[in-house]
C-alpha positions in Angstrom: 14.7 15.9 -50.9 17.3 13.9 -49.2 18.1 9.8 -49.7 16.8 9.3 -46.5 13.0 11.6 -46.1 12.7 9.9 -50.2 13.2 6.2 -48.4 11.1 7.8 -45.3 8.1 8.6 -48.0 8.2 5.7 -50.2 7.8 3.0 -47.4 5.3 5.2 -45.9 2.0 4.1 -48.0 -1.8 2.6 -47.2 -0.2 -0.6 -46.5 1.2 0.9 -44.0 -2.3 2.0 -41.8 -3.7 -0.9 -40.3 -6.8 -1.3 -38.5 -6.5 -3.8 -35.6 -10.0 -5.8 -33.8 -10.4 -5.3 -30.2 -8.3 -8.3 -29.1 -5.5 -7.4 -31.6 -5.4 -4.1 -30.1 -5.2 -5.2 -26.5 -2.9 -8.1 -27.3 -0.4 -5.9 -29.3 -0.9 -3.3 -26.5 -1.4 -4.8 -23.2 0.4 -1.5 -21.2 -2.6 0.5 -22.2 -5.2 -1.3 -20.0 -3.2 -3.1 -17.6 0.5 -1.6 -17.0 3.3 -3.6 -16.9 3.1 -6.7 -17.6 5.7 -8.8 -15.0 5.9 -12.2 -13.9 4.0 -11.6 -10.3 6.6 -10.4 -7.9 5.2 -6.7 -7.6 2.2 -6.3 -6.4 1.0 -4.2 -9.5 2.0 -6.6 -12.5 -0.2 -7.2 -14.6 -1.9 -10.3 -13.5 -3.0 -9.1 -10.4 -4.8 -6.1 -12.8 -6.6 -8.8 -14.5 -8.2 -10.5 -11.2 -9.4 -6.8 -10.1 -10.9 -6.1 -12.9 -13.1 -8.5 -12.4 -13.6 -8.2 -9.0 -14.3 -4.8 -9.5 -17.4 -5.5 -11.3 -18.4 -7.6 -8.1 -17.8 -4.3 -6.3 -20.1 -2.1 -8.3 -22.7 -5.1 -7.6 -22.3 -4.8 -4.3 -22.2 -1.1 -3.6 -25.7 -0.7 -5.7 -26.8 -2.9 -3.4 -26.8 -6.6 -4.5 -24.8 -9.5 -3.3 -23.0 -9.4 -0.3 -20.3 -12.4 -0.9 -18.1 -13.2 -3.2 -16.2 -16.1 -3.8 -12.3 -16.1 -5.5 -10.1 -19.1 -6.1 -7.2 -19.0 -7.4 -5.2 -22.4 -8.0 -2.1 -23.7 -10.0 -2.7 -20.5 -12.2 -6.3 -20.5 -12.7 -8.9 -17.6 -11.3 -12.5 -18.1 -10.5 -14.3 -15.5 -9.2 -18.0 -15.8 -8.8 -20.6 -12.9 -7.2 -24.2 -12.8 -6.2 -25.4 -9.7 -7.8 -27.8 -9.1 -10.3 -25.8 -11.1 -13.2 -25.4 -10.0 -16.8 -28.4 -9.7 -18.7 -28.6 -13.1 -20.5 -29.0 -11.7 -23.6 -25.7 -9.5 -23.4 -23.2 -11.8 -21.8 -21.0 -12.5 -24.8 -21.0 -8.9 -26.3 -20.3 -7.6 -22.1 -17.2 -9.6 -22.6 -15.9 -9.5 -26.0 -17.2 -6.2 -27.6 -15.2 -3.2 -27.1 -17.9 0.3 -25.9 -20.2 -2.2 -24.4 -21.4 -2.6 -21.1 -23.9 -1.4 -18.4 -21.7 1.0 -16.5 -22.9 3.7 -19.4 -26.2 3.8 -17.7 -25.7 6.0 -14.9 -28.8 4.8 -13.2 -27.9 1.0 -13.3 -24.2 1.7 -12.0 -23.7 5.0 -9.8 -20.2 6.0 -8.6 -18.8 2.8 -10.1 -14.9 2.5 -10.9 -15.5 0.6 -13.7 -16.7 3.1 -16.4 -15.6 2.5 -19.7 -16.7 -0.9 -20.7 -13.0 -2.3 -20.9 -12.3 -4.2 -17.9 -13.3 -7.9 -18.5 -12.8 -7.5 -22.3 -8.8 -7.1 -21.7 -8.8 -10.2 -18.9 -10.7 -12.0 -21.8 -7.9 -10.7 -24.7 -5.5 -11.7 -22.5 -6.2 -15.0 -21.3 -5.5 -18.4 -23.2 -9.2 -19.5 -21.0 -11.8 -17.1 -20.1 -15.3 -18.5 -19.3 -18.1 -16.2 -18.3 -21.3 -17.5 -17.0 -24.3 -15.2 -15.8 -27.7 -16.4 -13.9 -30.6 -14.4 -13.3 -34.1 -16.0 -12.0 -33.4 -18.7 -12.6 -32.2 -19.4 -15.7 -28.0 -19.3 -16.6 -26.0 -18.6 -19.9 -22.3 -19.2 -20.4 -19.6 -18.9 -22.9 -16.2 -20.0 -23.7 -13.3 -18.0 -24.9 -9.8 -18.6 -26.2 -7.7 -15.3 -26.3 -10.8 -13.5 -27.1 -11.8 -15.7 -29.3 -15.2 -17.5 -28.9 -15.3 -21.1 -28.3 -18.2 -22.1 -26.8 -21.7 -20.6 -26.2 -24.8 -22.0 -24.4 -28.2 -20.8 -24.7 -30.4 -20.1 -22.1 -31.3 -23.0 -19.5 -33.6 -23.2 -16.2 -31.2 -23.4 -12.9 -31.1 -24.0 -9.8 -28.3 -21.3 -8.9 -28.4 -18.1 -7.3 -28.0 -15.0 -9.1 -24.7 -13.7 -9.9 -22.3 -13.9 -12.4 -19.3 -15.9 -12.8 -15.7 -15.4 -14.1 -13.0 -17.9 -14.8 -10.0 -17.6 -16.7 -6.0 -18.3 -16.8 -3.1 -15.7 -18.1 -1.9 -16.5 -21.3 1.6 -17.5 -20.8 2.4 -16.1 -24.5 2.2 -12.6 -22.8 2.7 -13.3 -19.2 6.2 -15.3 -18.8 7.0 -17.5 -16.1 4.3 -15.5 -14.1 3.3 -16.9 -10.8 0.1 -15.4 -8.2 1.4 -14.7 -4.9 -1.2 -15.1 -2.4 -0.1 -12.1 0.3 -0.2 -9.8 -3.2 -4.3 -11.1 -3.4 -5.3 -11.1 0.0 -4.1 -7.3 0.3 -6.0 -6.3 -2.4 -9.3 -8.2 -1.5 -8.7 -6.3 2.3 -8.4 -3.2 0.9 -11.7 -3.8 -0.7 -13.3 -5.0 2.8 -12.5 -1.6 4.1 -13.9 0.0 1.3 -16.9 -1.7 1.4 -17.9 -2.6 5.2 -20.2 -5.8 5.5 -18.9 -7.5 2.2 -17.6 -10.8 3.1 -14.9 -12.1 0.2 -13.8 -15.7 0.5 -10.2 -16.5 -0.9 -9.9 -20.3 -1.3 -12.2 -20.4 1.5 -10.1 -17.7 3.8 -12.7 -15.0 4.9 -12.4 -11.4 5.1 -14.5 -8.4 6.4 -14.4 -5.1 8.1 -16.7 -3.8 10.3 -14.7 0.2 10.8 -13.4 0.7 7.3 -10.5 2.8 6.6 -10.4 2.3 11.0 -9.7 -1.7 10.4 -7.2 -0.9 7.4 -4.6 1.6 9.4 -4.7 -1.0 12.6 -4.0 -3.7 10.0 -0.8 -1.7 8.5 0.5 0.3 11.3 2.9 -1.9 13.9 5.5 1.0 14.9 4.2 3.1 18.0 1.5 5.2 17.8 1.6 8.5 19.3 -2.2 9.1 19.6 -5.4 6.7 18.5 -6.3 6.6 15.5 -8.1 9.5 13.7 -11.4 8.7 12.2 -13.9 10.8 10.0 -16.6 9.6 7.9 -18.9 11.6 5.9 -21.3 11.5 2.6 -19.2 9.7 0.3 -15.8 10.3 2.0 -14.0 8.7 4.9 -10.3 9.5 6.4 -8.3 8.3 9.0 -4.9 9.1 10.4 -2.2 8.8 12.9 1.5 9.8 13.4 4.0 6.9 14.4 7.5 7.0 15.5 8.9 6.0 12.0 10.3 8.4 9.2 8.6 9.2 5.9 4.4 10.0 5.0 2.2 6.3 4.3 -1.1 6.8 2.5 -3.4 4.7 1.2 -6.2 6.2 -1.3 -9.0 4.8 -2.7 -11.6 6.1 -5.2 -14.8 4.2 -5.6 -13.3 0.9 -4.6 -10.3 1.4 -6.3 -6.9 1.6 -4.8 -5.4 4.5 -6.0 -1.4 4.0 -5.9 -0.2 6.3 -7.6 -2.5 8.8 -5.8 -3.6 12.1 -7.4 -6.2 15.0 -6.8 -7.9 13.4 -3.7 -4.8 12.8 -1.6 -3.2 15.8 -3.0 -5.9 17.7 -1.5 -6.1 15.6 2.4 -2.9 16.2 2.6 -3.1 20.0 2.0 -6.2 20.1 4.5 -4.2 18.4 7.2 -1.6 20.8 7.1 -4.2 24.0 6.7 -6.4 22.7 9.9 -2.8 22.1 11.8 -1.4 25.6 10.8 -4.9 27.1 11.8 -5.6 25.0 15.4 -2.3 26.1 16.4 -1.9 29.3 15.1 1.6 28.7 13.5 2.5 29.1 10.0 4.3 25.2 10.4 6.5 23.8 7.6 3.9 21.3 5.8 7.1 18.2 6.2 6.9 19.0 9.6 3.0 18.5 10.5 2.8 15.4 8.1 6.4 13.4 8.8 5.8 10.0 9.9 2.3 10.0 9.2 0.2 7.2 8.3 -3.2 7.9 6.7 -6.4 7.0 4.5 -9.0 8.6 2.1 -11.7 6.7 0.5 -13.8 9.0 -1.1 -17.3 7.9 -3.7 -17.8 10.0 -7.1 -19.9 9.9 -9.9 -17.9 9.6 -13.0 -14.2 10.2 -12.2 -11.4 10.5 -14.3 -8.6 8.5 -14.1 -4.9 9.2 -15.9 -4.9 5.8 -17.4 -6.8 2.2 -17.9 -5.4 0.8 -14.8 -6.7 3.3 -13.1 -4.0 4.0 -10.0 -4.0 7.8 -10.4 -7.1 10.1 -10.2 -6.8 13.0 -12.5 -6.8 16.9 -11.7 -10.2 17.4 -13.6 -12.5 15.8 -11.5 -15.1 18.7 -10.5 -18.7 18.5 -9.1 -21.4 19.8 -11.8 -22.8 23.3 -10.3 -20.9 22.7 -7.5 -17.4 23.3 -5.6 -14.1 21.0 -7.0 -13.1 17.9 -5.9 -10.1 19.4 -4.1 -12.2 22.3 -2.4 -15.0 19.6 -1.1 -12.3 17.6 0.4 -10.8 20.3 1.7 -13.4 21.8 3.2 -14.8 18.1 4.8 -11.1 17.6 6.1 -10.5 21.2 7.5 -14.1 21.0 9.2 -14.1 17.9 10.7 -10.7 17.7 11.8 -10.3 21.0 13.8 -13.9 19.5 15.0 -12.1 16.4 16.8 -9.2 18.5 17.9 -11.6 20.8 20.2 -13.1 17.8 21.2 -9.7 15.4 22.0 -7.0 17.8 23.4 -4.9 14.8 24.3 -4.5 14.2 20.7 -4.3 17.7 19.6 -1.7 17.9 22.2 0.4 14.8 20.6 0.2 16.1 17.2 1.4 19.3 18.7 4.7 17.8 20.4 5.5 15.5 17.4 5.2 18.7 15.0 7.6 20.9 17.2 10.0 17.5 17.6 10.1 17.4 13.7 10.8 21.0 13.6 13.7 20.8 16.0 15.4 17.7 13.7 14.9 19.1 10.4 16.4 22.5 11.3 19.2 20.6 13.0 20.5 19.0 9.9 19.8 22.5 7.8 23.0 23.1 7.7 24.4 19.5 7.1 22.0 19.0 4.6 23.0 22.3 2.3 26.7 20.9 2.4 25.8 17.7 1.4 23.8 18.2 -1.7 26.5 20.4 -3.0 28.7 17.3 -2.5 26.0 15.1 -4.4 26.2 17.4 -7.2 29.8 17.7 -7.9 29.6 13.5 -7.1 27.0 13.1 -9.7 29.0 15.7 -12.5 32.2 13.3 -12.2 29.6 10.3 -12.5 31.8 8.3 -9.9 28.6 6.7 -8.3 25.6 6.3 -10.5 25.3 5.5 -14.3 22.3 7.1 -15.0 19.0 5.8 -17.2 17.0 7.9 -19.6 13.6 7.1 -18.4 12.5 8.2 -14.6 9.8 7.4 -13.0 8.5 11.0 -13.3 7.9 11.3 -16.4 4.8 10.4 -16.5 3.6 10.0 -20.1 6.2 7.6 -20.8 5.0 4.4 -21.1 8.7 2.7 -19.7 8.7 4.8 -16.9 7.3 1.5 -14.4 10.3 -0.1 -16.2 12.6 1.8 -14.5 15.1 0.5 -12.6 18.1 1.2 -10.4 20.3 -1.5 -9.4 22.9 -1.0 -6.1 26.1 -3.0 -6.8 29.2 -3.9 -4.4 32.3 -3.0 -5.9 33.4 -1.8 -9.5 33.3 -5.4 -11.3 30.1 -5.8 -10.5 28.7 -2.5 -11.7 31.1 -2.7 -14.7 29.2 -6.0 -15.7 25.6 -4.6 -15.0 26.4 -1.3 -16.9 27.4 -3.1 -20.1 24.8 -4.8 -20.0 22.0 -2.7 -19.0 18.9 -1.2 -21.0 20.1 2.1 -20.7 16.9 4.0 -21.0 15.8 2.4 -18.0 18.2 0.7 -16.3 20.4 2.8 -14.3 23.8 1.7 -11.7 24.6 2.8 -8.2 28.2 1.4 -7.5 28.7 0.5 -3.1 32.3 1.6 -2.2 32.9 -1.2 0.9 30.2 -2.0 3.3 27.7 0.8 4.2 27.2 2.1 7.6 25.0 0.4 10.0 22.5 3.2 11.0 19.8 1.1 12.9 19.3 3.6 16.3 20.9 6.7 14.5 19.5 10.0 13.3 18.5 11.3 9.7 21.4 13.7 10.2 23.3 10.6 9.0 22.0 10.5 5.7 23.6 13.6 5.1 26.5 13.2 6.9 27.5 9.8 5.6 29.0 10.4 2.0 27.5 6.9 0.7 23.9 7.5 2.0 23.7 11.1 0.8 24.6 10.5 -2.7 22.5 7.2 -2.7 19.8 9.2 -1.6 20.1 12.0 -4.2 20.8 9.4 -7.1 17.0 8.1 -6.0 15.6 11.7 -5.6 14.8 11.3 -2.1 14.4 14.2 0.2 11.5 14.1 3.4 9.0 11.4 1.0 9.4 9.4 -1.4 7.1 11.9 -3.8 9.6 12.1 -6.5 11.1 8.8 -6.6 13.0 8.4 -9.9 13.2 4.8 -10.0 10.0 2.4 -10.2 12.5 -0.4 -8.6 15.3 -0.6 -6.3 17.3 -3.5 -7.1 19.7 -4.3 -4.5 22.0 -6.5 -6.1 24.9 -8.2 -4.1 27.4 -11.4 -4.3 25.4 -14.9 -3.3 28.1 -14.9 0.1 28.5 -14.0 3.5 29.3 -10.1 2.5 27.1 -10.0 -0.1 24.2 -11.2 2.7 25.8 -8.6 5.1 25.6 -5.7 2.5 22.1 -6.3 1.9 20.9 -6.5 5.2 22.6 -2.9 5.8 21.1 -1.7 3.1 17.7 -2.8 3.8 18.6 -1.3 7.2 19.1 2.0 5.9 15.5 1.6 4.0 13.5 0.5 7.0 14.8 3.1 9.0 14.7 6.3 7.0 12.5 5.5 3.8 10.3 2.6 5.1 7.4 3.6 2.7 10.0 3.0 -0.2 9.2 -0.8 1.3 5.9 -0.7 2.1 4.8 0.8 -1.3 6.7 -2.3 -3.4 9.7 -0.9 -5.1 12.6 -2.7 -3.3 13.7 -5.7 -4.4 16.9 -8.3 -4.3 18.1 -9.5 -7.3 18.4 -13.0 -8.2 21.7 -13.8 -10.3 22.5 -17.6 -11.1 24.9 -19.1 -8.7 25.8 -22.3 -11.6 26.2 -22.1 -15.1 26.4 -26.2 -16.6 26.6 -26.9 -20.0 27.5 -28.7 -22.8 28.8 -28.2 -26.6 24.7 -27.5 -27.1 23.1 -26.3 -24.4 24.1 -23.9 -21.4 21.7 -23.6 -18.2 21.8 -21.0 -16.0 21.0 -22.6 -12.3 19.8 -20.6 -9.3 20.0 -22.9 -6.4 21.7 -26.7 -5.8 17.9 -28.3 -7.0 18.6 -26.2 -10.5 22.0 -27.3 -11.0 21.4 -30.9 -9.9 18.2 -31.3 -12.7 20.4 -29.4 -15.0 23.3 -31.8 -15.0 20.7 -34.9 -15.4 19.0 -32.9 -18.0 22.8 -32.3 -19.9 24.0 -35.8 -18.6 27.5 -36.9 -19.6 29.9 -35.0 -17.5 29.0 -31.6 -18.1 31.3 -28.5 -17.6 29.7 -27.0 -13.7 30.8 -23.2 -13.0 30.3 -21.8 -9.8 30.0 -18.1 -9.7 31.6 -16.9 -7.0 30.4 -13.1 -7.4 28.4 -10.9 -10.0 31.9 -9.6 -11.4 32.3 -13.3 -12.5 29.2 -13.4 -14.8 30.3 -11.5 -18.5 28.2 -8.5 -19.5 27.2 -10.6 -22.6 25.8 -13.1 -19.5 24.3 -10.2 -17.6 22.1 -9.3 -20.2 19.5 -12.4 -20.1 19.4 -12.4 -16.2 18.5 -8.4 -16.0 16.2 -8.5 -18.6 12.3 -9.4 -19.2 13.2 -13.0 -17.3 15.0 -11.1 -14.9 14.2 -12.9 -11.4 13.3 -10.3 -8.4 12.8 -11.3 -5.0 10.3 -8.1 -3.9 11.1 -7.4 -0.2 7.7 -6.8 1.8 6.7 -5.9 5.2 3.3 -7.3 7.0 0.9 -5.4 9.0 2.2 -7.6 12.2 5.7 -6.5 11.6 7.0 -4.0 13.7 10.3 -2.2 12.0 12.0 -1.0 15.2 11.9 -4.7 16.9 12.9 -6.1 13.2 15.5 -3.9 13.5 16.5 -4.0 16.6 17.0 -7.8 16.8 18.4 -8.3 13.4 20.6 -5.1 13.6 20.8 -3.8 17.3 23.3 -4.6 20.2 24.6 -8.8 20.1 21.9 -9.8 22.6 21.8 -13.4 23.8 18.3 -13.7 22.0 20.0 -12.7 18.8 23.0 -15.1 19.7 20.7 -18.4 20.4 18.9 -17.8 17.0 21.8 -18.0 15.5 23.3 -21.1 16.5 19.8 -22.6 16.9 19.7 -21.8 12.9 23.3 -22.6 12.0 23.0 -25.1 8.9 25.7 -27.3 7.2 26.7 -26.4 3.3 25.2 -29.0 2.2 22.2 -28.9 3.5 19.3 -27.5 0.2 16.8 -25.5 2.2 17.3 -23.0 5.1 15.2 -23.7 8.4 11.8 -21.8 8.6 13.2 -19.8 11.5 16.1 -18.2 9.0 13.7 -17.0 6.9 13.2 -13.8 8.1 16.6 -12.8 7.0 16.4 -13.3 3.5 17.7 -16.4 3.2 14.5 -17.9 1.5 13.4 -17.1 -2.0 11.0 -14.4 -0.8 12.9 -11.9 1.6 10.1 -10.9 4.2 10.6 -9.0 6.8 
């Protein structure tokens, strides 16, 4: 036996098996029921899985037929949400919340096609929370209980009311496990529309805000899609199953999928198998064996189907699994197949106008994609022998594709200008997540052109293949594009051409969260004690009253400035991300077209009614569009 296997076995003993509690386990493992954790600037950090998983148990209420409002607030940190379902048998309300296999959504009969299944749900919000109150009524007479990080506080026994039925949940992240977090509001108001669509006649109040939907998955595409349509929406419902679709004049596929309530991001079986069906019913309407990129480019669709029992890839839920089957029945994929292909050739017979504008958009997608064939072929050769000399892109272990990895929503790849920048960023990186794309200059503006320039443009074809992108964003290596540029005039101009080349040709990278601008520190002031690391003139000025005594002020000028020894706390779990989003009322090709298009007096006049002395702290509201506030919107 070797010196190391005999160290191996002797440290290896009973001590070393431990048996955690339920709020150990989840604390010590928070990934397993609610993903990544973050700080709040994607939409699927962990906080926002916290507030759904209690909402979701509003849901369930509401879809077995009880309660038709509910109530969320969410202020300086603190979540309420409050139902008017059935409320937790009184009995049960501390053991629903605090012990683990526990809850009614066992009981098929009480909860049918509910997304909540396991019992697990409110029991991690409650682990995780430095404040978790639960209270339940029922005719009546009310029960509540206090926790502290799972840990009971409080308890009140049963008293007569004069409150409605439902059940209450209030509680506030513990900042021992969620960092500097922060709730954005847009993040919170998508998620409780999404459930409006799902559930038609709910009314949810968000610090008073209403939302319906009387047309479901109809409402939620005419919410999202601004870009030109090129036929009305598509709309189908059935027992348990509604879809809806449309082709616009932007690049890439857009789906949203839902399984009982329950946004499914990450898709899986469901909308594996619509869009299979959608290519099947236009390959057999039209009697042409069409390329499936061809029939779905630029499409923007829904599927919300209702299941007893699915089976999910993980806690959070965001993935429906390939095992989901009907008991005596067809599969999953076969009933949706058959529903779509059905119903679908159906409303073509019935609407040859829109049969005849899917038609003309599938033969214009035909004609472009065997246009840049050739182009194409060329260029990925050129890719390769890029990426075996490694001139562009230092690559990360971790991809976003392999799915059991538990770092794969870790990964990253930052876009840097020039090679002192990427030098910095590469010593410092996590390198089995954290990978580096090094600009060469400024990148073509290709606002108005083809995707034959994606392949004919050196830099965009080997960016593209260092993110795995062909016709969708399906394989996707990285969880987060970082674009990471000098605080100055050409850094600002970089990243607007690169978010150019995003919007135009990969908008759904966008829409679907994983584009981001970096925040790096533009002062570093310190003393012989302390250094602080300031991101805007506010920082520096509280940092220097903070230090006091004439305190050494560096401004950096670009990212090749900062030291990889530096780099290292400002890219890692502090690291500050400015997540760039689009809103359903934003239409890309005017975005782009104004920001991007020919100098047109409307552009000139918002300019110099915008222009804005150095001094000044804060940009104007109008400027903001352009990503010169702390949230880049567009």
């Amino acid at each position: 036996m070797s010196k190391k296997q005999a160290t191996l076995d002797h440290n290896y003993t009973e001590d070393s098996i431990q048996s955690l509690d339920w709020k150990e386990h989840i604390r010590l493992r928070p990934g397993m029921y609610i993903g990544k954790l973050g700080d709040g600037s994607a939409k699927d950090d962990g906080i926002y899985v916290l507030i759904k998983e209690v909402i979701d148990n509003c849901i369930d209420e509401y879809v077995m037929g009880y309660g038709k409002t509910i109530e969320i607030e969410v202020r300086e940190g603190k979540v309420r949400v409050r139902d008017y379902g059935r409320g937790i048998p009184l009995g049960k309300v501390v053991e629903c919340v605090s012990k683990i296999n526990t809850g009614g959504k066992y009981d098929s009969q009480a909860f049918q096609k509910s997304v909540g299944l396991n019992g697990v749900g409110t029991k991690a919000v409650n682990a995780l929370s430095m404040y978790f109150r639960v209270q339940s009524v029922r005719q009546g007479k009310t029960t509540w209980a206090e926790f502290e990080r799972g840990e009971l506080q409080k308890q009140k026994n049963e008293q007569k009311t004069d409150l409605a039925d439902g059940t209450e949940v209030t509680f506030v992240p513990d900042n021992e496990i969620f960092l500097d977090y922060e709730f954005r509001m847009d993040y919170i108001e998508t998620m409780v529309r999404n459930y409006t669509y799902l559930n038609v006649g709910l009314k949810i109040l968000v610090n008073g805000q209403e939302f319906r939907s009387d047309n479901g998955l109809l409402d939620l595409l005419n919410a999202n899609i601004s870009d030109e349509r090129l036929y009305e929406v598509i709309h189908i419902k059935g027992k348990d199953i509604e879809v809806a679709f449309t082709h616009t004049t932007s690049y890439g596929e857009d789906y949203y999928s839902f399984v009982n309530g329950q946004h499914t991001t990450q898709g899986g079986t469901h909308l594996a198998a619509f869009r299979e069906a959608i290519v099947k019913t236009a390959r057999d309407f039209y009697g042409k064996d069409f390329d499936p990129s061809d029939v779905r480019t630029s499409i923007t669709g829904a599927i919300s189907i209702r299941i007893q029992e699915p089976v999910f890839e993980s806690q959070t839920k965001t993935k429906l699994g390939s095992i989901n089957t009907f008991p005596g029945g067809p599969s999953l994929r076969n009933w949706i197949n058959e529903f779509v292909s059905q119903q679908l050739d159906n409303f073509l017979h019935k609407h040859p106008e829109t049969a005849e504008a899917w038609k003309k958009k599938i033969l214009q997608s035909e004609r472009e994609r065997k246009e840049i064939a050739g182009i194409k072929k060329l260029a990925n050769e050129r890719a390769r022998k890029a990426n075996l000399h490694n001139k562009k892109l230092r690559d990360c272990r971790v991809h976003l594709n392999d799915l059991k990895n538990p770092q794969r929503l870790d990964t990253t790849l930052f876009i840097t200008e020039g090679d002192s920048a990427s030098g910095s960023i590469t010593i410092a990186r996590d390198v089995n997540t954290q990978a580096v794309f090094s600009l060469k200059g400024k990148p073509l503006n290709c606002f108005g052109l083809t995707k034959k320039i994606v392949y004919e443009n050196e830099e965009f074809n080997l960016m593209q293949n260092a993110l795995d992108l062909e016709d969708s964003i399906e394989n996707l290596r990285y969880n987060r594009i970082v674009i990471s540029t000098d605080a100055d005039v050409d850094g600002m101009h970089i990243r607007l051409l690169l978010l150019t080349f995003f919007l135009q040709f990969f908008p759904d990278l966008v829409k679907n969260g994983h584009v981001f601008i970096l925040q790096t520190p533009l002062f570093r002031v310190r003393n012989k004690k302390e250094t602080i690391y300031c991101y805007s003139e506010q920082e520096k000025q509280q940092a220097m009253q903070k230090l006091g005594a004439k305190p050494e002020i560096t401004r950096f000028k670009g990212l090749g400035e900062i030291s990889p020894d530096e780099f290292k706390s400002f890219i890692g779990r502090k690291m500050r991300l400015d997540p760039v989003t689009l809103t359903g009322e934003t239409s890309l090709h005017g975005l782009l077209d104004y920001y991007m298009g020919k100098n047109t007096p409307e552009r000139q006049e918002f300019i110099i009614r915008n222009l804005r002395i150095e001094e000044e702290l804060e940009p104007l509201p109008e400027a903001k569009a352009i990503g010169e506030e702390t949230m880049i919107e567009v």
